[in-house]
C-alpha positions in Angstrom: 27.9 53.7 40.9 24.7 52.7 42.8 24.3 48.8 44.2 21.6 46.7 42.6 19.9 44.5 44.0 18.5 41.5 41.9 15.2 41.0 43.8 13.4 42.0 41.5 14.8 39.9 38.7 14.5 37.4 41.2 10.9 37.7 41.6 10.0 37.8 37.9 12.2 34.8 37.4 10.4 32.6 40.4 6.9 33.6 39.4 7.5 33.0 35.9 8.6 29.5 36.8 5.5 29.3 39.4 3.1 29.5 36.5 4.4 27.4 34.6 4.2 25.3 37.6 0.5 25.8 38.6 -2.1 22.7 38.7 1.2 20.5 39.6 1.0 18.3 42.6 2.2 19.4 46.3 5.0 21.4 46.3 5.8 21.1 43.3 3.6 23.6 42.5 4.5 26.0 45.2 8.5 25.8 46.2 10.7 27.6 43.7 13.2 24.9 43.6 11.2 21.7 43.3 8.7 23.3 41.0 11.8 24.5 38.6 12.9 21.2 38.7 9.5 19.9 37.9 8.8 22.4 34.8 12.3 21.1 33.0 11.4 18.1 32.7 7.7 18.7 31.8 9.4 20.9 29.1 11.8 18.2 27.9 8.8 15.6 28.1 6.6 17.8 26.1 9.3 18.1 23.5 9.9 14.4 23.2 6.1 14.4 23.0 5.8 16.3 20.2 8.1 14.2 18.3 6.7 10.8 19.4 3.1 12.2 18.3 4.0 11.7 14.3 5.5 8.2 15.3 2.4 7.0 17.6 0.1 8.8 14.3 1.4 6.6 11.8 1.3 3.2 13.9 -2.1 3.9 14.1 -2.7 4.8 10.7 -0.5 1.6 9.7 -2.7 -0.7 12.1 -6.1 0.5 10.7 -5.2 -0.2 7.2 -3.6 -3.7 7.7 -6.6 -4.6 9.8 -8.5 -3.2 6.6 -6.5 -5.1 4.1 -6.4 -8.3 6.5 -10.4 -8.0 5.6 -10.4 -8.3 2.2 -7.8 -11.1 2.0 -4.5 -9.2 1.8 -1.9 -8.2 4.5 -0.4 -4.8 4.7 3.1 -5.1 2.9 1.2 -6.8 0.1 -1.2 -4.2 0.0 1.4 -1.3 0.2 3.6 -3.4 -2.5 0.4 -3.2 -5.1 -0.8 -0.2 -4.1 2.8 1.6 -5.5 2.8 -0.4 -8.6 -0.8 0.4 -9.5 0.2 4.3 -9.2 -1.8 5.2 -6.6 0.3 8.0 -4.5 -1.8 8.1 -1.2 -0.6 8.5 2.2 -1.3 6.2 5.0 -3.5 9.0 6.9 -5.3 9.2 3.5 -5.8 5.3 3.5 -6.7 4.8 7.2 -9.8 7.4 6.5 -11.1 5.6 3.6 -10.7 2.3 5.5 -12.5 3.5 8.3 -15.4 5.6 6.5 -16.0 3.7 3.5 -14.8 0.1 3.4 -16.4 -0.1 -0.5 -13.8 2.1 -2.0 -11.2 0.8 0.1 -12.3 -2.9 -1.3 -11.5 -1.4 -4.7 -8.1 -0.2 -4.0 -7.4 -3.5 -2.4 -8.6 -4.7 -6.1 -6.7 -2.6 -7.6 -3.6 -3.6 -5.5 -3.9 -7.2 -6.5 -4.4 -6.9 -9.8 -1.1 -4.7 -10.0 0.8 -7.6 -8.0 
C-alpha cells in the first residue's frame, strides 16, 4: 500500500482556518496556530452573540415602552398588568413601534390599560 502524506489535508485545513482569520489583528491573522486559536473563540463569541441579541432586543423594547408609559402617567408593570386584562395580545416589539411612531395611539392603549385596572 502506497504512503500518504497529509500535506495536502494539511493545507486545506490551515487556509480554511486563515480565512476565517483574515482582517484579524497581527498575527493573528497570519500564524496558523494563533489565528486557530483566535477563530474559536470568535466562533464561540458569535454564538453567545446570537443568543444575547433577543435578550439585548427586548430590554430595549421594554425601556422604550416604560419610558412611553412613564409619559402618560403609568409605569410599565402597570401598563403591562392593564394591557392583559383589557385583551389586548401585543408584543413588546409591537408596543415599542407604536410608542415611538405614534405616541396618540399609544395614549389610547395607555387609556385603555387604566380603565381595565
Amino acid at each position: 500500500m502506497a504512503r500518504v502524506k497529509g500535506a495536502l489535508n494539511t493545507r486545506k485545513k490551515h487556509k480554511k482556518i486563515l480565512k476565517l482569520a483574515k482582517g484579524f489583528r497581527g498575527a493573528e491573522s497570519k500564524q496558523y496556530r494563533t489565528a486557530n486559536q483566535a477563530v474559536m473563540r470568535s466562533m464561540q463569541n458569535a454564538y453567545v452573540g446570537r443568543k444575547r441579541r433577543k435578550r439585548d432586543f427586548r430590554r430595549l423594547w421594554i425601556a422604550r415602552i416604560s419610558a412611553a408609559a412613564k409619559l402618560n402617567g403609568m409605569n410599565y408593570s402597570t401598563f403591562m398588568d392593564g394591557i392583559k386584562k383589557a385583551g389586548i395580545e401585543m408584543n413588546r416589539k409591537m408596543l415599542s413601534e407604536i410608542a415611538i411612531a405614534d405616541p396618540a395611539a399609544f395614549s389610547e392603549l395607555v387609556d385603555k390599560a387604566k380603565s381595565a385596572r
